[in-house]
C-alpha positions as CSV (number, residue, x, y, z in Angstrom):
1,X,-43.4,216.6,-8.3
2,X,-45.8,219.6,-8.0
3,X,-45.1,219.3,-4.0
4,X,-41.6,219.4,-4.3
5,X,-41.5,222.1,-6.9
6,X,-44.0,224.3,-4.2
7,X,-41.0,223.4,-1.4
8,X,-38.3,224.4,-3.4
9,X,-40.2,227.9,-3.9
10,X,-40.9,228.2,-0.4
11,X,-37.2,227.6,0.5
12,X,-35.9,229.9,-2.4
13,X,-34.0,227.0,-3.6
14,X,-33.8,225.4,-7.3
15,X,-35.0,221.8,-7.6
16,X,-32.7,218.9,-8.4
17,X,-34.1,216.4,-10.9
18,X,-32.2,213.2,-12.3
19,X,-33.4,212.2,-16.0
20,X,-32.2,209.7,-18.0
21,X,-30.4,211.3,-21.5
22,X,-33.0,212.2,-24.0
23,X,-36.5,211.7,-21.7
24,X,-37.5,215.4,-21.1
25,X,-41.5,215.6,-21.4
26,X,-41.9,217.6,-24.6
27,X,-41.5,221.4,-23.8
28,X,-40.2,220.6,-20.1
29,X,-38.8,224.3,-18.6
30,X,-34.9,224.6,-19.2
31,X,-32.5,223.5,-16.5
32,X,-29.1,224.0,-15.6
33,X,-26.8,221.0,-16.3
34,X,-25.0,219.8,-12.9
35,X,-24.1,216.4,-13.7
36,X,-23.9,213.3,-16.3
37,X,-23.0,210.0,-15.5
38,X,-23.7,206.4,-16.8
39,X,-25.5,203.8,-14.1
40,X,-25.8,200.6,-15.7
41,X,-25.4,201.1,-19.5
42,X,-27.8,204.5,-19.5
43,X,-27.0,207.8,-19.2
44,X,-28.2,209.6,-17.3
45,X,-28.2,213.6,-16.5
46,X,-29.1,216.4,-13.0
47,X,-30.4,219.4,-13.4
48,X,-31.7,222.0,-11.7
49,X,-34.7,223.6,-12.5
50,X,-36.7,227.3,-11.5
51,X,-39.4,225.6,-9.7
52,X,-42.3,228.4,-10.7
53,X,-41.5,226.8,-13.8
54,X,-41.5,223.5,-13.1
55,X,-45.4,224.2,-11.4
56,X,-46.2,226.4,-14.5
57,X,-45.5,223.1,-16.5
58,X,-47.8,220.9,-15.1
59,X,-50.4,222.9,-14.5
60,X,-50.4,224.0,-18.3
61,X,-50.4,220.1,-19.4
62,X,-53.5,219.7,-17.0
63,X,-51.5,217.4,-14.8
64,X,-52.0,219.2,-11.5
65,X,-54.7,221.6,-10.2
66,X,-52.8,224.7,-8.0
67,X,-55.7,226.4,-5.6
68,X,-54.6,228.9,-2.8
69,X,-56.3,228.1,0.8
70,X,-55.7,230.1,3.6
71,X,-52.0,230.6,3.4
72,X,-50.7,227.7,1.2
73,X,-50.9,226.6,-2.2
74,X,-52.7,222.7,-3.0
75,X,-52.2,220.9,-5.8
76,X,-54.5,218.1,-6.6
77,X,-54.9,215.6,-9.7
78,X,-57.3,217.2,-11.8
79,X,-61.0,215.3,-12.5
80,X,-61.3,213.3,-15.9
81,X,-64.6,213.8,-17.2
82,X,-66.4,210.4,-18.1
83,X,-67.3,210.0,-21.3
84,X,-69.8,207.1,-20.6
85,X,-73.2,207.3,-23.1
């Protein structure tokens, strides 16, 4: 997601998401409403989102890392610390 997000900024575009009804992540940047539609009994919704946000999100909930090298921006999955005694 972090990838596509840093695309969409590059382009100057939004990014498109589908989500089914009701299954936002818990303070998930806003998005504009393009569609709704039903696919086999579930709801389910497209929005378009900023994508600064979108990379802002994850990288506040700790699910990516963003560095800058050279002239591009890398996210990576951030390291768990082990907990072993």
């Amino acid at each position: 997601m972090a990838a596509d997000a840093a695309r969409a900024l590059a382009d100057g575009s939004g990014m498109t998401l589908t989500i089914p009804k009701g299954a936002l992540p818990r303070r998930f940047p806003r998005g504009e409403l393009l569609n709704e539609m039903r696919r086999n009994g579930r709801v389910e919704r497209t929005y378009r989102f900023d994508p600064s946000k979108v990379i802002a999100w994850l990288v506040g909930n700790g699910l990516v890392r963003m560095d800058r090298r050279e002239n591009a921006l890398v996210f990576t999955e951030p390291v768990k610390e082990s907990h072993a005694a």
